[in-house]
N, C-alpha and C positions, 0 to 999 in steps of 0.2 A: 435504385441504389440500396444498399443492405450496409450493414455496419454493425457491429459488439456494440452495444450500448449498456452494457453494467457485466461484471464481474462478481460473481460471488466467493466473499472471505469470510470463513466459516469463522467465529472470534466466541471468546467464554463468555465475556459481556460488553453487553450496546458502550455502556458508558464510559469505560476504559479503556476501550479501541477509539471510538469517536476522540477522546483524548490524545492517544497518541498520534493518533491521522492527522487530526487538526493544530497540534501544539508543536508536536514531534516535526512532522514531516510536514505542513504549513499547507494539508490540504482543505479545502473547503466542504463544508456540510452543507447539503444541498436542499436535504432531507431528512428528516426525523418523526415519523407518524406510528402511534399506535395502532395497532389492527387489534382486532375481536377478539382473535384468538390466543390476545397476552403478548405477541410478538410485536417489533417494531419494524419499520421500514425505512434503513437508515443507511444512507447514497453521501458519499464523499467521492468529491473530484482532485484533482491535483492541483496547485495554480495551475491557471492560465488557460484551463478547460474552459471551455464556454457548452452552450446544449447539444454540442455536436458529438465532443469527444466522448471516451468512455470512463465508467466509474466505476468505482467499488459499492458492493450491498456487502453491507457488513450483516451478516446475520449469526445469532446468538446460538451456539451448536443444540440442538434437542439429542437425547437418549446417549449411550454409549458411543454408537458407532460414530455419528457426527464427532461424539466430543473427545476421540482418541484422533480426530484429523485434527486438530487445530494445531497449527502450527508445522503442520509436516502438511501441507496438501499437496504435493509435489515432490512427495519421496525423496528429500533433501536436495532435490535441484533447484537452481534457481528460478523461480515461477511468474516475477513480476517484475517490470524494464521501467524504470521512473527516467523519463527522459528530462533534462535540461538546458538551459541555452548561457548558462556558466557553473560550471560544476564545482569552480574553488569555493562560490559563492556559497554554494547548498552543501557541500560536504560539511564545510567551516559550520554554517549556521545547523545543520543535521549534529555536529559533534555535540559543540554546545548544547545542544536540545535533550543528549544523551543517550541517540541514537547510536546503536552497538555496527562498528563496522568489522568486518569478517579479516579484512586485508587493506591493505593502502593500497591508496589509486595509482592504476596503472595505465597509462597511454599506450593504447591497439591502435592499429591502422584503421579499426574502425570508430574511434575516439578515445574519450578518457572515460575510466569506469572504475567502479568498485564494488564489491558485493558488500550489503548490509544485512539485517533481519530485523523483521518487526517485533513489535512485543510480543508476541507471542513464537517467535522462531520461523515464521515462512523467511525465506531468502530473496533479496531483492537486488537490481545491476540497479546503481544509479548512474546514468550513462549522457555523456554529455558525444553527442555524436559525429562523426570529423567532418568539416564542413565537404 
């Protein structure tokens, strides 16, 4: 069997993203480790991921080129699908939290969704999906 087992989200820095991921968006830090090289090694899941699903590596942009991606890494498309199993729930508590939504939720055939943006401007569907 094969699987994605981490994601990498190019972010300006560890500790501001780790914030927003776990405050904002109520995902869990899995991982947080210093490596040699000055760099961290820093894995947030979503709720309700267990060791299966997949996660985000937040990693801290190095030199120019990296750090003109941050927040565009998907050339203004949306690039990341936050699934959930009540979405008035997470919207509601995402507002409050001061999560920037793009558009009000709309109901598709294929669920209810919305686009949002992280701190830093990547684009996300929070998507509650039709049974």
């Amino acid at each position: 069997m094969s699987r994605i087992a981490l994601v990498t989200l190019v972010v300006d820095d560890y500790d501001e993203a780790i914030r927003f991921y776990t405050e904002a968006l109520g995902f869990r830090l899995v991982e947080d480790a210093a490596r040699p090289d000055g760099s961290r090694w820093v894995v947030v899941t979503p709720p309700g991921v267990d060791g299966s699903g997949t996660g985000l590596l937040l990693a801290r942009a190095k030199g120019e080129d990296q750090g003109a991606r941050v927040g565009d890494q998907t050339g203004g498309r949306v690039g990341f699908f936050l699934h959930t199993d009540d979405f008035a729930r997470d919207h509601a508590r995402m507002l409050a939290a001061g999560v920037t939504f793009l558009e009000e939720p709309r109901h598709e055939p294929y669920g209810s969704v919305a686009v949002f943006q992280d701190l830093y401007g990547n684009r996300w569907d929070l998507l509650q999906p039709a049974a």
